[in-house]
C-alpha positions as CSV (number, residue, x, y, z in Angstrom):
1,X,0.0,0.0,0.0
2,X,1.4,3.4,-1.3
3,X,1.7,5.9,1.6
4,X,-0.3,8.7,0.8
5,X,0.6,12.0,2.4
6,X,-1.2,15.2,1.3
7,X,-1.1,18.5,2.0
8,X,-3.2,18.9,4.8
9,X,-1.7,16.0,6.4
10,X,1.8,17.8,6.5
11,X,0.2,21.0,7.3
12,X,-1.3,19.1,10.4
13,X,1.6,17.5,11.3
14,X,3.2,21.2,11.3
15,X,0.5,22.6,13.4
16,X,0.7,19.9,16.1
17,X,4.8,19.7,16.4
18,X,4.5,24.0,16.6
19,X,2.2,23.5,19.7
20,X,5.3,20.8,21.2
21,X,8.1,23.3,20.2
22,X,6.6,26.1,21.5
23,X,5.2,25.5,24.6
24,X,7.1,22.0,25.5
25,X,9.6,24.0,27.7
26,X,6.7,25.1,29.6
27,X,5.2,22.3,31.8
28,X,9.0,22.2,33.0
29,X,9.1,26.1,34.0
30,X,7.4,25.5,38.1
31,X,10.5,23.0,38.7
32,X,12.7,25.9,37.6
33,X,11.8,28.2,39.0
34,X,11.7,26.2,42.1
35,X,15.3,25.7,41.6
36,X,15.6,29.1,40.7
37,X,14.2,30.4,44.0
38,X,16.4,28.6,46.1
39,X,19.6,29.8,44.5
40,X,18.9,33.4,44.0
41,X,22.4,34.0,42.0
42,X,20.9,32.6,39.0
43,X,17.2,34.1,39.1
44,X,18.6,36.8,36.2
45,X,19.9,34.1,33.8
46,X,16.7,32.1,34.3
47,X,14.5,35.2,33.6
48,X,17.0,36.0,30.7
49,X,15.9,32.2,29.8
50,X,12.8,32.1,29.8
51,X,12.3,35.5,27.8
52,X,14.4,33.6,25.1
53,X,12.0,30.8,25.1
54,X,9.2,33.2,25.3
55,X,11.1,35.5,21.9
56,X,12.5,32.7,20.0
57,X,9.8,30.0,20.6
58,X,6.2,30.7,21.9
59,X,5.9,34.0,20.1
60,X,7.0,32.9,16.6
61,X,4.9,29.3,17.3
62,X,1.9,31.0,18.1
63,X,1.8,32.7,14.6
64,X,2.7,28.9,13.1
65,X,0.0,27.6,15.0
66,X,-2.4,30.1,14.0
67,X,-1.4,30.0,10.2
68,X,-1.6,26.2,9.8
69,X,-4.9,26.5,11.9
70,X,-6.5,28.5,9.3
71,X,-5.5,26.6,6.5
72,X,-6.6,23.5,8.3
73,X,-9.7,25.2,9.1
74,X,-10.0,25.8,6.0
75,X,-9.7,23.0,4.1
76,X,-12.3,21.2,6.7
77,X,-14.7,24.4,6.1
78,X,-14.8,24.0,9.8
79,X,-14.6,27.4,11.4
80,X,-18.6,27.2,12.6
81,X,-17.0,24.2,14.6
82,X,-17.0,24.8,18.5
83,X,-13.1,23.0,18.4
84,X,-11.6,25.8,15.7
85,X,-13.4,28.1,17.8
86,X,-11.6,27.5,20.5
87,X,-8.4,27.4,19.1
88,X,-8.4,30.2,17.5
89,X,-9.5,32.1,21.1
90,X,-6.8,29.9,23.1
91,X,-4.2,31.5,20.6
92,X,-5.5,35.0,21.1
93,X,-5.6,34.5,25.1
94,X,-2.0,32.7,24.9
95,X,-0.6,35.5,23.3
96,X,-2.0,38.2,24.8
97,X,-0.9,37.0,28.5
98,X,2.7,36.5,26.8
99,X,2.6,40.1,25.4
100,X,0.6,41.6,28.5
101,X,1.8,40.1,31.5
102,X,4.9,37.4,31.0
103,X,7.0,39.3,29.0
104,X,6.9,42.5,31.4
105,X,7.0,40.2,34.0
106,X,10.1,38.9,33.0
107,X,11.8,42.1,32.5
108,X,11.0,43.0,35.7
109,X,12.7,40.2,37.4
110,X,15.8,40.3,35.5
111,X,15.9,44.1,36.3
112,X,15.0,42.8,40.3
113,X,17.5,39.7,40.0
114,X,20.2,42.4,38.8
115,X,19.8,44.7,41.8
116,X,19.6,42.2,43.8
117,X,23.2,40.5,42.6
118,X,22.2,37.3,43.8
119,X,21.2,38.5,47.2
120,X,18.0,37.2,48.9
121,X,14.9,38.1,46.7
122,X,13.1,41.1,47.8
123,X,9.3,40.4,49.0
124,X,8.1,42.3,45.6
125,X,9.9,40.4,43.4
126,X,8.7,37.3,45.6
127,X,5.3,38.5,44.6
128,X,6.4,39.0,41.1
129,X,7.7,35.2,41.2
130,X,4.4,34.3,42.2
131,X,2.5,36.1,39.7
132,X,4.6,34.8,36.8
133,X,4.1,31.3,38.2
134,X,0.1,31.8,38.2
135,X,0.1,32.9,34.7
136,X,2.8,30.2,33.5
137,X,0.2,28.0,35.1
138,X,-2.7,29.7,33.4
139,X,-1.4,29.3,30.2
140,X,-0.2,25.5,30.3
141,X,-4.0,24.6,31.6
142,X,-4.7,26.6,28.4
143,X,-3.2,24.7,26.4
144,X,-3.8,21.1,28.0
145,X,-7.3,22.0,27.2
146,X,-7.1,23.1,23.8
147,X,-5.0,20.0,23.3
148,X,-8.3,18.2,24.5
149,X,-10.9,20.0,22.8
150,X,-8.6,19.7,19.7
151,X,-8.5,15.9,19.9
152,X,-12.1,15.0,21.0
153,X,-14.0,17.9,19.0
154,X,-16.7,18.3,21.5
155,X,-20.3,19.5,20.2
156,X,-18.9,19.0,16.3
């Protein structure tokens, strides 16, 4: 039997591995931080870290994510469909907490983690940890249940 690949099957394939690469990194970020927290020295480099990952993977796969999306959408002349719905909202709500809250967030603590140099953290930027570990948290539940509603297509 001839395998028999097509467009939308690649495009799929695409659209699922952008969701891995781009928020992977994040189910591990409450055990670094953990780590983080208890060795205040390197609380600037893991901020610096985690605004890479943020730059260099979530930001640019949201857009892949989005784009293969509407193609795949699309091509299943699905976007009535309560699933597509909600992926397309869990993208808009993803990004806006990175753009809105995480990324100043982050800056914050590296500019908190630099005057501090490596001393205990101060109870602000305690707070701020806290904070960035709600929304972190926020926005993995996010996707856990898009990655649900995606694979059982509730109400289609």
């Amino acid at each position: 039997m001839p395998l028999a690949i097509t467009l939308y099957h690649a495009v799929l394939a695409i659209h699922i591995l952008a969701v891995v690469v781009a928020f992977g990194a994040t189910f591990a970020y409450g055990l670094m931080f953990g780590v983080a927290r208890g060795r205040p020295e390197i609380l600037g480099g893991f901020y610096r870290m985690i605004q890479a990952i943020s730059r260099r993977l979530i930001q640019p796969g949201l857009g892949v994510i989005l784009i293969a999306g509407i193609y795949l959408a699309s091509k299943a002349d699905a976007f009535s469909k309560f699933y597509v719905q909600w992926g397309f909202a869990a993208v808009i709500v993803l990004g806006a907490l990175e753009g809105a809250l995480i990324a100043p967030a982050l800056r914050k603590g590296i500019a908190a983690a630099d005057e501090e140099a490596g001393g205990e953290p101060s109870s602000e930027h305690r707070a701020l940890i806290r904070r960035v570990g709600l929304v972190g948290g926020l926005s993995d539940l996010i996707v856990v249940l898009t990655i649900f509603v995606m694979a059982t297509k509730p109400f289609s």
